[in-house]
DSSP file (Angstrom, degrees, kcal/mol; ACC not computed):
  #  RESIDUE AA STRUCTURE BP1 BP2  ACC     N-H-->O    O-->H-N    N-H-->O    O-->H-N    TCO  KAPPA ALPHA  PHI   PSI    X-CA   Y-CA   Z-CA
    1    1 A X              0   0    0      0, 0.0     6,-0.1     0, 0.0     0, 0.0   0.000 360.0 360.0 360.0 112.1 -123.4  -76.0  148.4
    2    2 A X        +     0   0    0      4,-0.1     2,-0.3     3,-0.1     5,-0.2  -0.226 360.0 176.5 -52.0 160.5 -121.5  -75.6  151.9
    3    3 A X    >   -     0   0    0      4,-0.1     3,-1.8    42,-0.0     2,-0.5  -0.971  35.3  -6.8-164.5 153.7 -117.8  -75.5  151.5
    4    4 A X  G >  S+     0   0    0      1,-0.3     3,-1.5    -2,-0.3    -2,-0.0  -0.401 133.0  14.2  42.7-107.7 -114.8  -75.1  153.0
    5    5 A X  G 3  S+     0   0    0     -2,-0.5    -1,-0.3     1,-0.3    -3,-0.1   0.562 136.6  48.1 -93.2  -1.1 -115.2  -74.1  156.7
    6    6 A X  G <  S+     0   0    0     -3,-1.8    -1,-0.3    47,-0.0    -2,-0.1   0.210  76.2 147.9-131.6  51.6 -119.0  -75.2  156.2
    7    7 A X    <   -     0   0    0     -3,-1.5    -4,-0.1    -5,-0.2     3,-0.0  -0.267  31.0-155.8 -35.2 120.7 -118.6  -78.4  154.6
    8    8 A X        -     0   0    0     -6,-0.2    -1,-0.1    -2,-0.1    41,-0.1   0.257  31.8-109.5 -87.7-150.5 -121.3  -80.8  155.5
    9    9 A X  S  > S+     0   0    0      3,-0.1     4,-1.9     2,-0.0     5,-0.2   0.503 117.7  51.8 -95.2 -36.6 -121.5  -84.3  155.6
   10   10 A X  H  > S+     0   0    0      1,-0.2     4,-2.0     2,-0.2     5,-0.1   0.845 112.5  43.7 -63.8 -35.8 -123.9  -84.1  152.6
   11   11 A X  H  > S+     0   0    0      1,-0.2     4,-2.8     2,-0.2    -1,-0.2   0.781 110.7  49.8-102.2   5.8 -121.7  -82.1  150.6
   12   12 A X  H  > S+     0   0    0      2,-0.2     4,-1.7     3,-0.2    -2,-0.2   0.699 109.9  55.7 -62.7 -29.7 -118.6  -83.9  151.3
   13   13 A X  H  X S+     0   0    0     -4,-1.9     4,-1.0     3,-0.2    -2,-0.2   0.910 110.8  46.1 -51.8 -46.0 -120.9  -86.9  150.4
   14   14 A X  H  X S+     0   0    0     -4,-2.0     4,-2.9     1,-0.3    -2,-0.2   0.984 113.7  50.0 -54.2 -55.4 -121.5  -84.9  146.9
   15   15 A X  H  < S+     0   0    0     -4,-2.8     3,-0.4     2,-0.2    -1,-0.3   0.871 108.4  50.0 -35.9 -55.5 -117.8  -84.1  146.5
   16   16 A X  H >X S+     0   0    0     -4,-1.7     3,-2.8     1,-0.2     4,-1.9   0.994 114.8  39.8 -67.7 -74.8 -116.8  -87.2  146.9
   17   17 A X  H 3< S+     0   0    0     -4,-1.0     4,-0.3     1,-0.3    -1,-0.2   0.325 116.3  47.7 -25.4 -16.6 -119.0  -88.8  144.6
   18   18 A X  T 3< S+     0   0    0     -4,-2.9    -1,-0.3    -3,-0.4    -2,-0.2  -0.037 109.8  53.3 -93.5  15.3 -119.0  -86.3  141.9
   19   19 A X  T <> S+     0   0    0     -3,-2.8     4,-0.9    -5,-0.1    -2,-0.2   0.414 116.4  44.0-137.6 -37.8 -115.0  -86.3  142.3
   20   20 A X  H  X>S+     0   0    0     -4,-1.9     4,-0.8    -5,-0.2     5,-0.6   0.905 116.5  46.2 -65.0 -47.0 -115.5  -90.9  141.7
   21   21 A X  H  >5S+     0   0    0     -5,-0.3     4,-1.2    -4,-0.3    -3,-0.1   0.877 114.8  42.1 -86.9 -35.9 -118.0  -90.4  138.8
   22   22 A X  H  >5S+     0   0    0      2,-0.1     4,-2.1     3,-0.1    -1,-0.2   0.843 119.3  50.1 -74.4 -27.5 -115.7  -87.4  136.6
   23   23 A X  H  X5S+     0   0    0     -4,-0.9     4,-1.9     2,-0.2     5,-0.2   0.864 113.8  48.6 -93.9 -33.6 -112.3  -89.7  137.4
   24   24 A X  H  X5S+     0   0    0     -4,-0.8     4,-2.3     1,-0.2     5,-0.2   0.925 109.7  48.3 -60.6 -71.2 -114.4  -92.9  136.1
   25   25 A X  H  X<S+     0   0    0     -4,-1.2     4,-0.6    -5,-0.6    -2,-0.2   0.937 113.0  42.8 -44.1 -41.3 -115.3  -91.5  133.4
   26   26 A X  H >X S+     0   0    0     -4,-2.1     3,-2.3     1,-0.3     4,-0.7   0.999 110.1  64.5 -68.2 -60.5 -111.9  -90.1  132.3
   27   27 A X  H >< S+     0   0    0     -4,-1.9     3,-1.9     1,-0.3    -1,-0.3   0.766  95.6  54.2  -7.6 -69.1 -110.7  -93.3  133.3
   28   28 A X  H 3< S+     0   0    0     -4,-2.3    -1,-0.3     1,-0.3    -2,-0.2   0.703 117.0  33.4 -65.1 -22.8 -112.6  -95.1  130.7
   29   29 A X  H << S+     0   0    0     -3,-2.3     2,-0.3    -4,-0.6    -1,-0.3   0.170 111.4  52.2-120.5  -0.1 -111.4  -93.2  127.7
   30   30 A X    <<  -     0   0    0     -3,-1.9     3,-0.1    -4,-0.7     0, 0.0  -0.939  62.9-138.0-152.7 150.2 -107.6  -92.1  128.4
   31   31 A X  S    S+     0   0    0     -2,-0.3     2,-0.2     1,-0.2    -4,-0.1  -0.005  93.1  36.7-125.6  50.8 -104.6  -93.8  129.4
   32   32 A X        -     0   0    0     -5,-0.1     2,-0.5    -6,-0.1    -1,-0.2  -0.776  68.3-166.0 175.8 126.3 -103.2  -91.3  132.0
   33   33 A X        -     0   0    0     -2,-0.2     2,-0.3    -3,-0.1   -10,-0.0  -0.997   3.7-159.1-133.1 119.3 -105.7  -89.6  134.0
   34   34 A X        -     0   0    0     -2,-0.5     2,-0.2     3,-0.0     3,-0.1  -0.873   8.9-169.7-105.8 135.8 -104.4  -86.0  136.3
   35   35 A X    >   -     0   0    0     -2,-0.3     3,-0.7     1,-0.1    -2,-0.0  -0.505  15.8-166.8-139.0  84.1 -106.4  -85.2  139.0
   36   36 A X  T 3  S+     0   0    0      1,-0.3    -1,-0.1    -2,-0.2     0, 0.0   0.426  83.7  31.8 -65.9 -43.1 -105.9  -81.8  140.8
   37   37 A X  T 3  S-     0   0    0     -3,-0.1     5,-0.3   -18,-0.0    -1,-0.3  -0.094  73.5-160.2-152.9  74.6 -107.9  -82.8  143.5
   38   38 A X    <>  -     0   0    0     -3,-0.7     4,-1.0     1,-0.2    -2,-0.1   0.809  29.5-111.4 -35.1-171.3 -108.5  -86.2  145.0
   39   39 A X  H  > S+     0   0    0      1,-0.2     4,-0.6     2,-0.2    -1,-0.2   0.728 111.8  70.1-102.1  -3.2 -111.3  -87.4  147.1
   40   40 A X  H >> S+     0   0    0      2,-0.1     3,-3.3     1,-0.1     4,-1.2   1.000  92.2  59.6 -68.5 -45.9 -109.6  -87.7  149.9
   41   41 A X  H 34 S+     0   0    0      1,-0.4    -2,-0.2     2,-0.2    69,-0.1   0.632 100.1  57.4 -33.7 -48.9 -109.2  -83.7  150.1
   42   42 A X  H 3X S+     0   0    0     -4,-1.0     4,-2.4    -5,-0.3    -1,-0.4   0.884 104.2  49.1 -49.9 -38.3 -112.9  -83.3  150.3
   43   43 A X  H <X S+     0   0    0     -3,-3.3     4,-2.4    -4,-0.6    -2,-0.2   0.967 115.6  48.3 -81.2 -49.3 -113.0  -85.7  153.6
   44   44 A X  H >< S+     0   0    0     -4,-1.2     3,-1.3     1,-0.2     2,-1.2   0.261 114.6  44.2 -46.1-133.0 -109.8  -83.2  155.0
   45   45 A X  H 34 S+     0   0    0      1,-0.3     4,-0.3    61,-0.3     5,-0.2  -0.106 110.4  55.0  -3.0 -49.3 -111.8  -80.2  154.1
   46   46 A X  H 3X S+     0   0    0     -4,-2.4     4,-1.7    -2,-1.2     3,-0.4   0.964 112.9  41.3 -60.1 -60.0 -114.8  -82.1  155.7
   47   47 A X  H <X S+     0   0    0     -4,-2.4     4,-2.5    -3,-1.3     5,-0.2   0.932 111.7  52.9 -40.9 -57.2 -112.7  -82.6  159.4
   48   48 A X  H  > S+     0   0    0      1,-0.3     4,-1.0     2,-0.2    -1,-0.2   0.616 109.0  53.5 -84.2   6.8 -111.1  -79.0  159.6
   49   49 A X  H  4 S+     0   0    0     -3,-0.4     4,-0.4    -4,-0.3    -1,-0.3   0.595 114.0  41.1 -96.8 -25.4 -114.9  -77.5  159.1
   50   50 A X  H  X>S+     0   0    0     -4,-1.7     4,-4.6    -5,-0.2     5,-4.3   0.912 117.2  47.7 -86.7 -17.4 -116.0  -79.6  161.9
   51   51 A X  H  <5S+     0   0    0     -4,-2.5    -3,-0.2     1,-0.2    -2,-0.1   0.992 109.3  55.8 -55.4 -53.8 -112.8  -78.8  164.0
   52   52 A X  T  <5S+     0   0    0     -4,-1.0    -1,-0.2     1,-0.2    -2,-0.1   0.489 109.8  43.6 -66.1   1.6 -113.3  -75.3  163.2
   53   53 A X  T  45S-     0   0    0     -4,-0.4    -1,-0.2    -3,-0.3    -2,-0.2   0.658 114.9-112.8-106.4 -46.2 -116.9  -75.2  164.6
   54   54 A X  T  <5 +     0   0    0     -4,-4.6     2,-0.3    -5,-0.2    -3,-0.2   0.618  69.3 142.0 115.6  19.2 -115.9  -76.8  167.1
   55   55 A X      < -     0   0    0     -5,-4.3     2,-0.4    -6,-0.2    -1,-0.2  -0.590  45.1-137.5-103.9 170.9 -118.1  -80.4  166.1
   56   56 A X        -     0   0    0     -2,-0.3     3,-0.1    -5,-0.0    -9,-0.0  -0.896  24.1-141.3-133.3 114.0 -118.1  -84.1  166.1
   57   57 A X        -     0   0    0     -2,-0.4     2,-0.4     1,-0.1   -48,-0.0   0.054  36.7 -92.6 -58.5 176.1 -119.6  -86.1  162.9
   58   58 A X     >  -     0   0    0      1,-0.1     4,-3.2     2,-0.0     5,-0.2  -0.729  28.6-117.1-112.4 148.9 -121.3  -88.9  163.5
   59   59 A X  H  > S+     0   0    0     -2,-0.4     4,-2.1     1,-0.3    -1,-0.1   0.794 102.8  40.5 -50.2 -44.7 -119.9  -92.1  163.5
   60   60 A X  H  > S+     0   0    0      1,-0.2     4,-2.4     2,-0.2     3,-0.4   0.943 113.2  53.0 -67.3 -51.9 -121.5  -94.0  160.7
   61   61 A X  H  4 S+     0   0    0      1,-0.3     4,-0.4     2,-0.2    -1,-0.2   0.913 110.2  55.5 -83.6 -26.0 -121.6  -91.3  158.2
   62   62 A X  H  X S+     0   0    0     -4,-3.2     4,-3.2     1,-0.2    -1,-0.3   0.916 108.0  42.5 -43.8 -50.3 -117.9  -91.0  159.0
   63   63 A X  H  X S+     0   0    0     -4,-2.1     4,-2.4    -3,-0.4     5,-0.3   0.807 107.7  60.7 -79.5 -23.4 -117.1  -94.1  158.3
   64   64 A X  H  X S+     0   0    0     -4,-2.4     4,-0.5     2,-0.2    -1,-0.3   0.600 115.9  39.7 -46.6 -17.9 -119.4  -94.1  155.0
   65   65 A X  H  > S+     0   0    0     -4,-0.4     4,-1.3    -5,-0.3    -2,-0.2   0.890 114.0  54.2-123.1 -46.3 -117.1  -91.3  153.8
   66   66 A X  H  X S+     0   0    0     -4,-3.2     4,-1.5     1,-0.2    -2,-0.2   0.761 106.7  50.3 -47.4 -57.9 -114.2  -93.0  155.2
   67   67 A X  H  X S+     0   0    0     -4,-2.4     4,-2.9     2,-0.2     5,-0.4   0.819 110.6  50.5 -32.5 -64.4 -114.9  -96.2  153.3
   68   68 A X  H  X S+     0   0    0     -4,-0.5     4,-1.6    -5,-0.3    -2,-0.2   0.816 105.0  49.4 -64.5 -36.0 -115.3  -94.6  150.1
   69   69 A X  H  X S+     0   0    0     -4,-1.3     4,-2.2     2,-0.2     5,-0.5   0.841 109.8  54.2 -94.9 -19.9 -112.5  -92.7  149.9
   70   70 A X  H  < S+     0   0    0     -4,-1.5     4,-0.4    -5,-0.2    -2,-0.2   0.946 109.2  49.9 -24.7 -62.8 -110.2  -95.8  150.9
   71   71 A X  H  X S+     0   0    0     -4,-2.9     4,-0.7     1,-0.2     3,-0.5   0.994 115.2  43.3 -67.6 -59.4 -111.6  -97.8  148.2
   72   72 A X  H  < S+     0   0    0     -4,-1.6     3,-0.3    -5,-0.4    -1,-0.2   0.633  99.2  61.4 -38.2 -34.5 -111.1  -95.2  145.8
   73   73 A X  T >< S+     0   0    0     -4,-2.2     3,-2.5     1,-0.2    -1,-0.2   0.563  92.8  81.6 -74.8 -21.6 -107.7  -93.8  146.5
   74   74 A X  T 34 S+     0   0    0     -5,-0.5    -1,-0.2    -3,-0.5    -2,-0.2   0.986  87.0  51.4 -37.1 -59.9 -106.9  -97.6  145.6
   75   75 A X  T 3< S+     0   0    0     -4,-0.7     2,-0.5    -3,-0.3    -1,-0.3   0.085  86.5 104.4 -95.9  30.9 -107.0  -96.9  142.1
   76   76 A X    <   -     0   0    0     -3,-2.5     3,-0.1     1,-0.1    44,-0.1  -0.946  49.3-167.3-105.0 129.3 -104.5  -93.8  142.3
   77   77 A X        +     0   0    0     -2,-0.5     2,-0.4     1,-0.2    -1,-0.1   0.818  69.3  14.5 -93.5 -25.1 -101.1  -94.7  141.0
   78   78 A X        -     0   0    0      2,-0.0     2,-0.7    44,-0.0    -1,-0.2  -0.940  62.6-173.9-142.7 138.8  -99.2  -91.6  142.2
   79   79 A X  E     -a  121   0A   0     41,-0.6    43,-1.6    -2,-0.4     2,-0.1  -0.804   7.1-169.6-150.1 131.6 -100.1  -89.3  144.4
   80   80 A X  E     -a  122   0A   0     -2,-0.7     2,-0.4    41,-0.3    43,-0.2  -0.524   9.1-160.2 -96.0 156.3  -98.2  -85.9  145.6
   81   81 A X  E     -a  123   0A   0     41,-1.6    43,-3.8    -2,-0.1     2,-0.1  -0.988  12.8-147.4-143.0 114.0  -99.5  -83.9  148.6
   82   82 A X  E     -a  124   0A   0     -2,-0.4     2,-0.5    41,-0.2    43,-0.3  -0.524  11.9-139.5 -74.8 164.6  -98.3  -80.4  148.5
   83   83 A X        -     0   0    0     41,-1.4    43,-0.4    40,-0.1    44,-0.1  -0.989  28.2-103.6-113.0 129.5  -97.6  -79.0  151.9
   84   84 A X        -     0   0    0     -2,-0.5     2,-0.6    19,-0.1    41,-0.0  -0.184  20.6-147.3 -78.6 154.6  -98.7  -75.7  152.4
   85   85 A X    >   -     0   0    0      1,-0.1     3,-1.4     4,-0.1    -1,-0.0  -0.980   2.4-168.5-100.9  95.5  -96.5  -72.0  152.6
   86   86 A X  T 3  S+     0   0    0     -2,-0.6    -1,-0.1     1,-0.2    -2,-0.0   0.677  85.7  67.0  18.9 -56.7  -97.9  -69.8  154.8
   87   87 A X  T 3  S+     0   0    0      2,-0.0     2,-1.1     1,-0.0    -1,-0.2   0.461  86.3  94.3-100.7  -2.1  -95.5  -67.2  153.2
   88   88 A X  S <  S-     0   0    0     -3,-1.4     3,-0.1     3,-0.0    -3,-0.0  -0.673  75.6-120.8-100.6 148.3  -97.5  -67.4  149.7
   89   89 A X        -     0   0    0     -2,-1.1    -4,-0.1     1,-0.1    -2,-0.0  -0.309  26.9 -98.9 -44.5 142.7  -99.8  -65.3  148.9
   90   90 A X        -     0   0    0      1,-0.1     2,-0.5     8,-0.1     3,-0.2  -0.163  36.4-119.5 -67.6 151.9 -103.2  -66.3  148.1
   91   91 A X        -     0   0    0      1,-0.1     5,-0.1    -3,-0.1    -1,-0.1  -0.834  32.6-171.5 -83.6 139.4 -103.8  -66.4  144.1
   92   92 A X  S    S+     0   0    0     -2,-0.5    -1,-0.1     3,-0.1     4,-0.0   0.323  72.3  78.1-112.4 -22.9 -106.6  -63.7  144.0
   93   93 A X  S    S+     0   0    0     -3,-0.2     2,-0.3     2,-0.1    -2,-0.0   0.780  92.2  58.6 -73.2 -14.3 -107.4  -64.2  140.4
   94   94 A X  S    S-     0   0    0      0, 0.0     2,-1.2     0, 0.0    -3,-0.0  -0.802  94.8-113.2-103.8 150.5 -109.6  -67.6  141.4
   95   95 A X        +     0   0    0     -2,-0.3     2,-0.2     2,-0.0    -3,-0.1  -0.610  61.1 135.9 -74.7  97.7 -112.3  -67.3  143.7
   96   96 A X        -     0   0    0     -2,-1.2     2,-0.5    -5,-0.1    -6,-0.0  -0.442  56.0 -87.7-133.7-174.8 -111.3  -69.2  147.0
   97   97 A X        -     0   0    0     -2,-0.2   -93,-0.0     2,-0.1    -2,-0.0  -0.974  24.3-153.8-114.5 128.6 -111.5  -68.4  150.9
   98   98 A X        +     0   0    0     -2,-0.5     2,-0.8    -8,-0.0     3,-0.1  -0.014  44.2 139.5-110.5  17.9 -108.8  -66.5  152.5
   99   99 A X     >  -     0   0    0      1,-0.2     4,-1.7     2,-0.1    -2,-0.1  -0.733  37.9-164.4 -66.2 119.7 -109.3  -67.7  155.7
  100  100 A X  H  > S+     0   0    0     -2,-0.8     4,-1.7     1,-0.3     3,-0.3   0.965  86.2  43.6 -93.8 -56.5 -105.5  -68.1  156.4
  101  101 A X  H  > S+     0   0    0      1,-0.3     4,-1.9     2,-0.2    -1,-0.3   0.802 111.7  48.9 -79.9 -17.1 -106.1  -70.3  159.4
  102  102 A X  H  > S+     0   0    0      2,-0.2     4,-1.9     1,-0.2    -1,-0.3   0.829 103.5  65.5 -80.5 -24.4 -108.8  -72.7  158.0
  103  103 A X  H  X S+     0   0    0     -4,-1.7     4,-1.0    -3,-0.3    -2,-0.2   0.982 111.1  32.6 -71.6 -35.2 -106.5  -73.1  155.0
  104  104 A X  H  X S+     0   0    0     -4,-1.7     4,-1.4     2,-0.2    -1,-0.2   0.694 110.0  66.5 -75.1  -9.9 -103.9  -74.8  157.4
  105  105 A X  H  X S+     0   0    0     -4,-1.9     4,-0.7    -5,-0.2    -1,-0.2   0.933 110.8  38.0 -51.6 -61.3 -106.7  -76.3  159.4
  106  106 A X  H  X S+     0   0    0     -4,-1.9     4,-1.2     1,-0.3   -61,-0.3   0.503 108.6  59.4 -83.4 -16.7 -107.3  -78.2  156.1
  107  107 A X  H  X S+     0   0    0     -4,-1.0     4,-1.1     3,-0.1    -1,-0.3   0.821 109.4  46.2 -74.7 -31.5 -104.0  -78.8  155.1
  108  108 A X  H  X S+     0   0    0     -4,-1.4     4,-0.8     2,-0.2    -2,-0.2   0.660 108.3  48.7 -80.2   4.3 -103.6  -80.5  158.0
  109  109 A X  H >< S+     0   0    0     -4,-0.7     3,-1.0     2,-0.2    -3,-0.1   0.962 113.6  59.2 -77.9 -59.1 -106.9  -82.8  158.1
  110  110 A X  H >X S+     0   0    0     -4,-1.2     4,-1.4     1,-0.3     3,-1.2   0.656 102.7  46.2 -22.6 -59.4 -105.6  -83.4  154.5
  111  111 A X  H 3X S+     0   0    0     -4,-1.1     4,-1.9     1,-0.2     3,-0.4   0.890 116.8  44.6 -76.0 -53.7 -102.2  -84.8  155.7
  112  112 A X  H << S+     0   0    0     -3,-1.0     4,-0.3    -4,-0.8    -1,-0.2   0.050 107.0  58.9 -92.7   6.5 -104.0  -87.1  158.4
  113  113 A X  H <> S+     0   0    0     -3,-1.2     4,-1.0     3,-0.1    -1,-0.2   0.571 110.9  46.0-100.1 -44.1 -106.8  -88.4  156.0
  114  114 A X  H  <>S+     0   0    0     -4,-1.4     5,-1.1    -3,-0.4    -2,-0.3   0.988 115.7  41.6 -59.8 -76.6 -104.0  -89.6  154.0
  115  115 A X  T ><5S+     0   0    0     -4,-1.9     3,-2.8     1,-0.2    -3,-0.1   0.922 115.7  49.1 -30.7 -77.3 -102.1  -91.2  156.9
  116  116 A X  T 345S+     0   0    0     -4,-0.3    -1,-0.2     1,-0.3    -2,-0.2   0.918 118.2  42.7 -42.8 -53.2 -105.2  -92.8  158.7
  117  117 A X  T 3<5S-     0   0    0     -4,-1.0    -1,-0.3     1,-0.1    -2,-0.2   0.084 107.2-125.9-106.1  44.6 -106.2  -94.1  155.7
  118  118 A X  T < 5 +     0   0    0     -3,-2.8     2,-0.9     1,-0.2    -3,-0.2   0.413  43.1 165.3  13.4  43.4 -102.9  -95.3  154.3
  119  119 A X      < -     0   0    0     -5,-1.1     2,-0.5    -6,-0.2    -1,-0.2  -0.547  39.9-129.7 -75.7 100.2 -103.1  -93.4  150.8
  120  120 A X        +     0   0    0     -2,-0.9   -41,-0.6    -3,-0.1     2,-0.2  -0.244  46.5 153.3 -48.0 102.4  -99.8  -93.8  149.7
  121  121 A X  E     -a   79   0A   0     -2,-0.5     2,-0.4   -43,-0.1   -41,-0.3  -0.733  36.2-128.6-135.6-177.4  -98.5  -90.4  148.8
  122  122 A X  E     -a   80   0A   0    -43,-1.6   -41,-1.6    -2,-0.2     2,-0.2  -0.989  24.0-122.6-133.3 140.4  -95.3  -88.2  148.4
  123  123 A X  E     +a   81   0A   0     -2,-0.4     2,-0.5   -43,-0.2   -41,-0.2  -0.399  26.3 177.9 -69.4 130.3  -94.5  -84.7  149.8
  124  124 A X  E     -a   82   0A   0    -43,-3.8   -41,-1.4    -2,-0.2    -2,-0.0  -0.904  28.3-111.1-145.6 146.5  -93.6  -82.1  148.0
  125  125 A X    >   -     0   0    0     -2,-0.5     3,-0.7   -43,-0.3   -41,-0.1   0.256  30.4-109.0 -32.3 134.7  -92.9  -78.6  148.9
  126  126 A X  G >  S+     0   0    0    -43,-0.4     3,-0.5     1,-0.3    -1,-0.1   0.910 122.0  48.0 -42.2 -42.7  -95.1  -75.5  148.0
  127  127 A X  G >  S+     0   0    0      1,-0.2     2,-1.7   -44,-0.1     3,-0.6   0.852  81.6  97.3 -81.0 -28.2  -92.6  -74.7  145.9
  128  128 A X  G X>  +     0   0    0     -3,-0.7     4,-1.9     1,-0.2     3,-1.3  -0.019  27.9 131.3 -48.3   7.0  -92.0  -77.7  144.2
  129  129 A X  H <> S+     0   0    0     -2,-1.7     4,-3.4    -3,-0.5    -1,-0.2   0.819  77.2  51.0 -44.6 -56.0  -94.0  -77.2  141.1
  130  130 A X  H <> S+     0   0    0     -3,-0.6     4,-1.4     1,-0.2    -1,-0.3   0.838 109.4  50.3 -51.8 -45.1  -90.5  -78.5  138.8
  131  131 A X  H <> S+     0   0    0     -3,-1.3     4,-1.8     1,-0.2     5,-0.3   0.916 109.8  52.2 -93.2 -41.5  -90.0  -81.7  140.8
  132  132 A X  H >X S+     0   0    0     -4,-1.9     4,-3.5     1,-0.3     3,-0.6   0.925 107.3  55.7 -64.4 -53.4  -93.8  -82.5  140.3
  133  133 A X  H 3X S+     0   0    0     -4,-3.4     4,-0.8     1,-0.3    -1,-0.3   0.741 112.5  36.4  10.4 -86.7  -93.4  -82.0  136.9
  134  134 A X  H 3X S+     0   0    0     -4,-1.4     4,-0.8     2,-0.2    -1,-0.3   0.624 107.2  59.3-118.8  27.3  -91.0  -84.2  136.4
  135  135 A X  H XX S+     0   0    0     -4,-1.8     4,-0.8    -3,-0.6     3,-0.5   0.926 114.6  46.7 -58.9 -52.9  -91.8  -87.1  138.9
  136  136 A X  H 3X S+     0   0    0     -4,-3.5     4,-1.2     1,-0.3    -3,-0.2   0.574 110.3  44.6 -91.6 -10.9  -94.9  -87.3  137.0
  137  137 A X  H 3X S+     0   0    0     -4,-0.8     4,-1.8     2,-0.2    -1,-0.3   0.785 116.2  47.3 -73.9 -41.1  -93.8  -87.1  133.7
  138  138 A X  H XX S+     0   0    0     -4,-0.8     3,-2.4    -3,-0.5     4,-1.3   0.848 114.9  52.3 -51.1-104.1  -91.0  -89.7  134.6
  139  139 A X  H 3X S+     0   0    0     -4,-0.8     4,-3.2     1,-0.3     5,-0.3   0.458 108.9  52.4  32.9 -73.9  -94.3  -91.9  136.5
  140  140 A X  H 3X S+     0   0    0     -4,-1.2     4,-5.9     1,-0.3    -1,-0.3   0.927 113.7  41.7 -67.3 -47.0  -96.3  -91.7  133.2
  141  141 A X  H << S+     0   0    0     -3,-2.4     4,-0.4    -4,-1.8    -1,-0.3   0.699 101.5  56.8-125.4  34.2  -93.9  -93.0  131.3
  142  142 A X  H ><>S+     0   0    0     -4,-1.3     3,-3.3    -5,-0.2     5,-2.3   0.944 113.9  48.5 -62.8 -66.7  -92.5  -95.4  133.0
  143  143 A X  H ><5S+     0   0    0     -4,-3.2     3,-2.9     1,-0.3    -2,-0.2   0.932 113.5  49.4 -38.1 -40.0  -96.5  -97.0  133.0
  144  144 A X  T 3<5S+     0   0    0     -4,-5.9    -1,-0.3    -5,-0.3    -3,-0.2   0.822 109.2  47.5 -83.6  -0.8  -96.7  -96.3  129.5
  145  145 A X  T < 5S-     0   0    0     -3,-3.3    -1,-0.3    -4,-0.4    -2,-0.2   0.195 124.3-106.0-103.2  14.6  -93.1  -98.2  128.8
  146  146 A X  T < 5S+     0   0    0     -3,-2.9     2,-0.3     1,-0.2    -3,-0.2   0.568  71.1 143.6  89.7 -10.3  -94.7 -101.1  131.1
  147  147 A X      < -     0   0    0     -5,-2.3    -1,-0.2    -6,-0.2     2,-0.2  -0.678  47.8-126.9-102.8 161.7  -92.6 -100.6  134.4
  148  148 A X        -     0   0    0     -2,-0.3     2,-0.5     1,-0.1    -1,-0.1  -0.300  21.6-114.7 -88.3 149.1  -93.6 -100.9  137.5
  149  149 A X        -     0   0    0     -2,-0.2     2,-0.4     1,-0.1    -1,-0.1  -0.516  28.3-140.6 -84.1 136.5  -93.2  -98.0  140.3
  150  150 A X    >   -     0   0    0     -2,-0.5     3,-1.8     1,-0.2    -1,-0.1  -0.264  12.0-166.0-112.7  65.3  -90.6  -99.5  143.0
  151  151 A X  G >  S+     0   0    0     -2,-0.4     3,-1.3     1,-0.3    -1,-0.2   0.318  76.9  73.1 -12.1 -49.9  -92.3  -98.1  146.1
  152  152 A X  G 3  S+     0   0    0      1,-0.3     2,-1.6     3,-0.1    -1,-0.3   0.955  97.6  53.4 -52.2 -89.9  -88.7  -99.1  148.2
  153  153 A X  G <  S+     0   0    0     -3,-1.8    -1,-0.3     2,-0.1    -2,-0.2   0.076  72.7 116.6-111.3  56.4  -87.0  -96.2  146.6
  154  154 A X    <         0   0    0     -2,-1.6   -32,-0.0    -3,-1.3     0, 0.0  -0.214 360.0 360.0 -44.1 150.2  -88.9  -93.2  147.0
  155  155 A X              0   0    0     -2,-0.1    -2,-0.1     0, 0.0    -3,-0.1   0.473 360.0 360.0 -91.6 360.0  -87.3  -90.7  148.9
């Protein structure tokens, strides 16, 4: 399966659909659902592999991929966007790509897949591990005590 800096359209289709069909399922069964790595990410990942080659997708299949992950991100109730640190180090103990500049390639596609396609999301810092922590533990239960998130005071 291409990946990363040869991400396809077909397996950015795959992603994205296998990333809809595991969140459904958990979805049906659980009444807090964590998801490490939405489906918009796949569609970033998809853009900074055609930047970095140096391509242009085709329109329709864009907007198929585009479409999908719209509708989908719908039915995320919070969602954090780390921003990436340069200055860490790669984790070496998972198997990843260490291309340094395709990883910011893709953080920024990321950031502007979100924007374009108004996926409401909040920044937080590489570092930021603690705050994530406990916005989402605050997040969850607030849902599970019945309140509603009050978009207006976000920072």
């Amino acid at each position: 399966m291409p990946i990363l800096d040869r991400h396809t359209w077909s397996s950015t289709l795959w992603f994205i659909a296998r990333g809809m069909s595991l969140e459904a399922q958990a979805w049906a069964d659980a009444d807090v659902v964590l998801i490490d790595r939405p489906v918009s990410d796949a569609l970033g990942y998809y853009e900074a592999a055609l930047e970095s080659r140096g391509e242009q997708p085709d329109p329709a299949n864009m907007r198929q991929l585009e479409q999908m992950v719209a509708d989908h991100s719908r039915h995320y109730d919070l969602v954090l966007r780390t921003v990436l640190d340069p200055t860490i180090p790669l984790d070496r103990s998972k198997p990843r790509g260490t291309d340094l500049a395709f990883r910011a390639l893709a953080d920024r596609h990321v950031a502007k897949v979100h924007d374009r396609l108004g996926i409401a999301h909040d920044i937080l810092p590489a570092d930021g591990h603690n705050r994530a922590l406990v916005e989402t533990m605050a997040f969850i239960q607030g849902r599970l005590d019945g309140v509603e998130r009050d978009e207006e005071a976000l920072p």
